[in-house]
Structures are given as C-alpha cells and as structure tokens.
C-alpha positions in Angstrom: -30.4 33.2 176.6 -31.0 34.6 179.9 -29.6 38.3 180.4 -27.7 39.4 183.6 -29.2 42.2 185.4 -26.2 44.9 184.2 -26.4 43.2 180.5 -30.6 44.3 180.5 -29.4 47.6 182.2 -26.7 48.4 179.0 -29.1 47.4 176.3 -31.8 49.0 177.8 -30.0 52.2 178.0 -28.8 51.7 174.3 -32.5 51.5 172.8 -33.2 54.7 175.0 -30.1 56.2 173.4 -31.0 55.6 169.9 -34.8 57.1 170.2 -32.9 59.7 171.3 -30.7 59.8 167.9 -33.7 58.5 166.0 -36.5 61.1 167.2 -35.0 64.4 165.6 -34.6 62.8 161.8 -38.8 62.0 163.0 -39.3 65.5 164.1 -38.1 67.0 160.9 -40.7 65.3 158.4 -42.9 68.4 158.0 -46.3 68.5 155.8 -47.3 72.0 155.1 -50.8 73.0 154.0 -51.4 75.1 150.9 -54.6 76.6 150.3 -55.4 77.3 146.6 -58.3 79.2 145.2 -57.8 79.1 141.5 -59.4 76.5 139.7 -57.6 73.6 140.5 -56.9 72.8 136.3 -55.9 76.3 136.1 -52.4 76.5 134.1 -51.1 77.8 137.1 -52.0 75.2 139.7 -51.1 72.7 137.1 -47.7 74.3 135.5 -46.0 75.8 138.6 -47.7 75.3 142.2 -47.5 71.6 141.9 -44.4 71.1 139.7 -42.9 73.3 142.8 -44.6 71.4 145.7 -42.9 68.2 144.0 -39.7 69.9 143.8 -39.6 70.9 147.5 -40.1 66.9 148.3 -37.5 66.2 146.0 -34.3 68.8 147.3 -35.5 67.9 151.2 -35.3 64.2 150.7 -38.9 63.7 151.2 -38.3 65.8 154.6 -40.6 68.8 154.2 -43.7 68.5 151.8 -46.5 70.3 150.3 -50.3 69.1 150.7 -52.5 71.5 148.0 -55.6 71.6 149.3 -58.9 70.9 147.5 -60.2 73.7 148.5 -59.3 76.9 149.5 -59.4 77.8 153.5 -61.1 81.5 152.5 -61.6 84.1 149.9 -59.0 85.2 147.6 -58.6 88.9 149.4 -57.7 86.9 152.8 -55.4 84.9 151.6 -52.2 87.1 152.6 -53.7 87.0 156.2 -54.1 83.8 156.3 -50.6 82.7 155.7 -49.5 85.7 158.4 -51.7 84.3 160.8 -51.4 80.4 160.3 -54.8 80.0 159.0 -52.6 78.2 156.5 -48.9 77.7 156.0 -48.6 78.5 152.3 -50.8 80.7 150.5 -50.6 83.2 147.2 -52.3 86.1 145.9 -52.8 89.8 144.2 -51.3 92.2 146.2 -53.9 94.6 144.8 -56.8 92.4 146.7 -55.7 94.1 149.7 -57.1 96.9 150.0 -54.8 98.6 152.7 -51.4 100.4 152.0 -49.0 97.1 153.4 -47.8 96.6 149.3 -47.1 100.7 148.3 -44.0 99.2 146.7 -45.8 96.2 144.4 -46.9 98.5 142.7 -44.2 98.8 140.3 -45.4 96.1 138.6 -49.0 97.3 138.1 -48.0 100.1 135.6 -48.7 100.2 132.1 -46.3 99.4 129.6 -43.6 97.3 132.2 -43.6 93.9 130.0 -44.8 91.8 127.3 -44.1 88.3 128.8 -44.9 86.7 132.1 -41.3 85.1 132.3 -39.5 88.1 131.8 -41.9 90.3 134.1 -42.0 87.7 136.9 -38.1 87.6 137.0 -37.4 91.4 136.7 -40.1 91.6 139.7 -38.3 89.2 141.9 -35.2 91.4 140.8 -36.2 94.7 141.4 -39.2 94.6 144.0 -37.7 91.7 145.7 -34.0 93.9 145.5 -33.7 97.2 145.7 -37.4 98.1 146.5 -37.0 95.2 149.5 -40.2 93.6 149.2 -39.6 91.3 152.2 -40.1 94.1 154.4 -43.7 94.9 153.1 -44.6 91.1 153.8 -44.6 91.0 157.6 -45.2 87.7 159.1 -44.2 85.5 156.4 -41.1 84.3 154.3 -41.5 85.4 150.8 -41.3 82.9 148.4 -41.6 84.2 145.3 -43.3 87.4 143.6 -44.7 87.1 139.7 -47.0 88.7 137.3 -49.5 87.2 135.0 -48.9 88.2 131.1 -49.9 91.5 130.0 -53.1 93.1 130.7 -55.6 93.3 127.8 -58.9 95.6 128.1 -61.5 93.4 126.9 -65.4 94.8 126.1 -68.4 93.2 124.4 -69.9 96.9 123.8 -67.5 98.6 121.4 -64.4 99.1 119.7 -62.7 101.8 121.7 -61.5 104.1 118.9 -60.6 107.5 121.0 -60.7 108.1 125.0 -64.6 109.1 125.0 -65.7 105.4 124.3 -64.3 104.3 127.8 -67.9 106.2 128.9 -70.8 104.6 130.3 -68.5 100.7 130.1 -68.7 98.8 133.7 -65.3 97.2 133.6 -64.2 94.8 136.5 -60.9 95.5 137.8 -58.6 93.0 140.2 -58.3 96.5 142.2 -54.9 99.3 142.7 -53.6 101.0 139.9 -55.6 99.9 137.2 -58.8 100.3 138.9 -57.7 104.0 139.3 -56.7 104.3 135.2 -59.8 103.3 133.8 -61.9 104.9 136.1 -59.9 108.2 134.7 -60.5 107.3 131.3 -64.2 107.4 132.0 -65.4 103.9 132.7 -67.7 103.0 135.5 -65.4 100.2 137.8 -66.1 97.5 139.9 -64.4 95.0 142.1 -64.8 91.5 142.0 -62.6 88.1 142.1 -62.2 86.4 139.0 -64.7 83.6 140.3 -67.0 86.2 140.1 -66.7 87.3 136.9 -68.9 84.8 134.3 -71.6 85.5 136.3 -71.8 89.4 136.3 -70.7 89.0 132.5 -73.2 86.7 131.1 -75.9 88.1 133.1 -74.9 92.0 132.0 -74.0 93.2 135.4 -70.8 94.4 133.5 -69.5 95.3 130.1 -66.2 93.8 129.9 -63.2 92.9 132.2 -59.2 93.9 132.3 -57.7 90.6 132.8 -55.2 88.2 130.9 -56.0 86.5 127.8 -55.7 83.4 129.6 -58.1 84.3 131.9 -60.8 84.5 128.8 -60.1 80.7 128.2 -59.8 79.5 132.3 -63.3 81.6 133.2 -64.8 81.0 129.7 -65.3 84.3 128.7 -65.0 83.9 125.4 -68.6 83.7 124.2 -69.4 87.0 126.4 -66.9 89.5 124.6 -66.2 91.0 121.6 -63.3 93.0 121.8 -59.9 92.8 123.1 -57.6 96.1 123.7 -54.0 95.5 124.1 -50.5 97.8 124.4 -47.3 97.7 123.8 -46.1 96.4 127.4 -49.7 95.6 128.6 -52.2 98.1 129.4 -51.6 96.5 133.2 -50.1 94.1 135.0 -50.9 92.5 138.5 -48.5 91.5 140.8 -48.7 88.2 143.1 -47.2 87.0 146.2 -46.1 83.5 147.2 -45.7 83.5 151.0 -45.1 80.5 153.9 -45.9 81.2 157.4 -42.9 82.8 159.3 -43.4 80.3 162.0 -44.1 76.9 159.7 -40.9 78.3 157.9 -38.9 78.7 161.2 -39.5 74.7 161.7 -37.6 73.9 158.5 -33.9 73.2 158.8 -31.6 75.5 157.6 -30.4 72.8 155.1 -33.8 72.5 153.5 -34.3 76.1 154.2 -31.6 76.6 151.6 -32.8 74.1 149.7 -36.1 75.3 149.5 -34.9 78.9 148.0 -32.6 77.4 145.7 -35.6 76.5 143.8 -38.2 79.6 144.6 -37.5 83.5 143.7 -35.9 84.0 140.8 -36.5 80.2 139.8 -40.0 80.1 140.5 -40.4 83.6 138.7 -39.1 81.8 135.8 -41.5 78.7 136.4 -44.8 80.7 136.8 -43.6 82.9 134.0 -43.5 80.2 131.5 -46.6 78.4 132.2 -48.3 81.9 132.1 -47.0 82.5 128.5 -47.9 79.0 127.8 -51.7 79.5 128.5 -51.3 82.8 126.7 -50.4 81.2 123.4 -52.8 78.6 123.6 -55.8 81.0 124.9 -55.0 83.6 121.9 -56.1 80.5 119.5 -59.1 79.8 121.3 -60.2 83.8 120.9 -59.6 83.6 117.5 -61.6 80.8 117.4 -64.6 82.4 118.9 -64.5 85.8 116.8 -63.1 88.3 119.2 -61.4 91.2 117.8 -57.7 91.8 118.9 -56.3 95.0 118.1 -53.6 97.8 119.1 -54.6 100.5 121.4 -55.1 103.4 119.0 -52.5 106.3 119.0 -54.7 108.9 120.4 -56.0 107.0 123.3 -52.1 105.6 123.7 -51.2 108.6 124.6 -53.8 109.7 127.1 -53.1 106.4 129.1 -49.5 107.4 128.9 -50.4 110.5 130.5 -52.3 108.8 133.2 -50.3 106.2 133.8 -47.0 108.9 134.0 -49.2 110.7 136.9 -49.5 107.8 139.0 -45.9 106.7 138.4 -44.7 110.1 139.7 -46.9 109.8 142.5 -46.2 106.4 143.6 -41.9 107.3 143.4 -43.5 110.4 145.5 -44.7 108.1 148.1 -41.9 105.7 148.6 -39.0 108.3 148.6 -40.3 109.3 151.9 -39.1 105.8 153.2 -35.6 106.0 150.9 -36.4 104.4 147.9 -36.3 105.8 144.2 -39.2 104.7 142.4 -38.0 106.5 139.1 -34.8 104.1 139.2 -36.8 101.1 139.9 -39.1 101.6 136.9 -36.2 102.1 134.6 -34.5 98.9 135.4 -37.9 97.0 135.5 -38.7 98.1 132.0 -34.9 97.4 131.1 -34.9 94.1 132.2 -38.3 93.1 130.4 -36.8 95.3 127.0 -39.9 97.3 127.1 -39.1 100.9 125.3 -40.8 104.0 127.5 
C-alpha cells in the first residue's frame, strides 16, 4: 500500500514519539559494580552480599542490578575511598582500616563487652550508630547502606594460656586496627597491623604469635593448625564495625521508587542478614576448632577486670570526644548493650 505524504509524516512522527516514551524505561536499567575483597566462598560473600545483590534485582523489576566483581578494584584500607570517589559504586569495609578520624563515632561498636551475636550486634549498630550517633554524616560521599559487626572478638595465641595480665608480654598479636589495637597494646603485647589476607602467612611463618579476630575467621584463613589457644569474654573481647556504602552519585541515578525499594531491604534488614550468616559460620567454625585441638576458654577473672578497666578508659574518652559535636556517648553505649542483652 502506497502511503500519502501527510500519512508518512503522522507515522513518522508517532515512532519518534514513542522512542521518546520508550528511552527513559531504557535509561533506567542500571548495572552497578561491587568490588569485593573477601574470599569470594567466604560466608559472607556467599550468605549476605549476593543473597542482597539478588534481592535488589528482584524489588527493582530487574531495573537496577549488582555485578560482584571477581576481584577486588584495591586493598581492603581503600575501599571506603573508593566508593566516595567512584573507583567503584559499591564497596564495604572496617571502619578501623582507616586510619584517619572520619568514623570517631563507629567506634561504639569496637568496645569490649557490646554483644554476643552478630545478628543482634549488627541490628543494635544500624540502630544506634545509624540513629542517634547519625552515622550518615561520618560517611561523606556515599549513601550508607548498611553498618554490621562480625561475631564477638576472641584473642587467639599459639604461645600460652593467658592466666593473669603479665602473659600478654612479649606476644605479637595482629590487630584489624582502632580500639583494640590500642587495648592489647596496654595489656602488654607487641601489635601489628595487617589485613586478614595477610595473616596465614605472618602466622605460619612466626612473624606473629597469635591474632584477635572471629572464630570464623580461624576456619575462612585456615588458621586452625597455627594456634593453640582461644581467649573469649562475656560480650567479646572486641568487635569491628563494617560499612556498606554506594556511590552518592551512582545512587543519585536510581529512581526514587527503587531508591525506596532498595532500603526496604538494606539497614536494619541487611543487619539482620549479615548477622545471621556471621553466627552461622560461627557455629560451624567452633566445630572445626574443636576438631583441631584448640583450647577455648573464659577470660580469667583477674585479667577480666583489668580489660574492664581499659576498656572503661577508652569508653570515657571516646563520649569525651564526640560530646564536643552534641552527642552522648554514655547513652549510646547503654542502649547498644541493651539492645544486644549484654550486662555491664
């Protein structure tokens, strides 16, 4: 059929019309880039980042999506930069790997004593340094997706049993860094800084004596055949606190629809999600240090107390610190600990 010069004109102008309609729904397909430097079986990557990514997809329709890299696009420490800068659009991390004072407030959730279980301690950090300690305002540059601990911190040595405060002399213990890195180096143990990639190596080869980490980190780094003795505390001798951060820009791109949709199913609900697969890899690690001989046992009274002394110190001087910008620290701590049930 042959078309008139006007008809050719009309349906020309209604194809125009409709890549007009069509070309925003096109424009709002948006792949983000993760970048991931934990092992990529770790029960983290596994449990939470990707169960996440694929819940993301699924509350946006399939319009925004998360690509997990292979590798990671630089060290652990950088990896808060990164995502500030738009080295990558997602990225996670230890607050404590940077060294600067950016995270003053994180580090409520680097004390002693503030929980027995990653579910509990990631939600009651998203509640309290995410509410009233406004944690978005210490993470310029990106949108803060979530905030979570690992489970408690356990003080593990292949040297001795630490029976009183004076057998914390002479150890070199690797620390992640911030608070705890400042108590054992008061209880009398030589410190050093490393990522946890780092650590089979300095630990097999004698570089250190023993490591304050999880006790599914002794499982994920294999460890296990490298220590003898495992330290823990009522509330963990430590925690570390971790960030989950997009791009401010990449997140500006979203649609406020999925942006909603998005948090529906991060902060509080990712606390939970992380949480849970931490305590999972808990349980299942404990078994596996039974397995190879290593000692678990209670901090002894004596040296209970002296950490509590420490750790009461620092606590004072970190509520110090951040009343200067209007924030009680004191407060904060007690609803921490009250949401996680720990007794102090």
């Amino acid at each position: 059929m042959k078309l008139t010069h006007k008809v050719a004109q009309l349906l020309g102008a209604a194809a125009f019309g409709m890549t007009i309609l069509a070309a925003p729904a096109a424009m709002a397909d948006t792949t983000l880039a993760m970048s991931s430097w934990l092992p990529a079986r770790h029960p983290i990557v596994v449990n939470a980042f990707k169960p996440w990514a694929q819940q993301v997809e699924d509350v946006t329709e399939g319009r925004v999506k998360i690509r997990i890299l292979a590798k990671p696009l630089g060290p652990p420490p950088a990896h808060f930069d990164m995502a500030a800068d738009g080295v990558a659009d997602i990225t996670y991390g230890l607050h404590s790997f940077t060294t600067d004072d950016r995270f003053v407030r994180s580090r409520i959730g680097q004390f002693s004593f503030t929980g027995d279980d990653a579910a509990s301690g990631s939600t009651a950090l998203w509640n309290v340094y995410g509410g009233m300690l406004d944690a978005q305002a210490e993470h310029e540059g990106v949108k803060l997706l979530g905030l979570f601990v690992h489970g408690p911190g356990i003080f593990h040595n292949n040297v001795r049993k630490i029976e009183s405060d004076a057998d914390f002399a002479g150890l070199k213990i690797r620390v992640p860094g911030g608070y705890i890195a400042d108590m054992i180096s008061d209880l009398g143990a030589e410190t050093l800084f490393m990522s946890t990639g780092e650590i089979y190596e300095k630990l097999s080869r004698g570089v250190i004596d023993g490591v304050t980490i999880t006790y599914e980190a002794l499982t994920a780094y294999k460890l296990t055949e490298h220590l003898k003795y495992s330290m823990r505390a009522p509330g963990g001798f430590y925690n570390s606190t971790w960030f989950f951060v997009m791009n401010d820009d990449k997140w500006a791109e979203i649609s406020a629809e999925d942006q909603a949709a998005i948090e529906a199913i991060s902060g509080e609900a990712f606390a939970a999600l992380v949480g849970n697969a931490w305590n999972a890899a808990d349980d299942a690690a404990l078994i596996a240090i039974a397995d190879a001989g290593i000692q678990v046992y209670d901090t002894p009274a004596d040296v209970l107390e002296k950490i509590k002394t420490i750790a009461a110190g620092y606590e004072s001087e970190w509520a110090d610190t951040i009343a200067a910008d209007g924030f009680d620290g004191q407060a904060a701590l007690a609803e921490l600990r009250a949401q996680t049930g720990v007794e102090y």
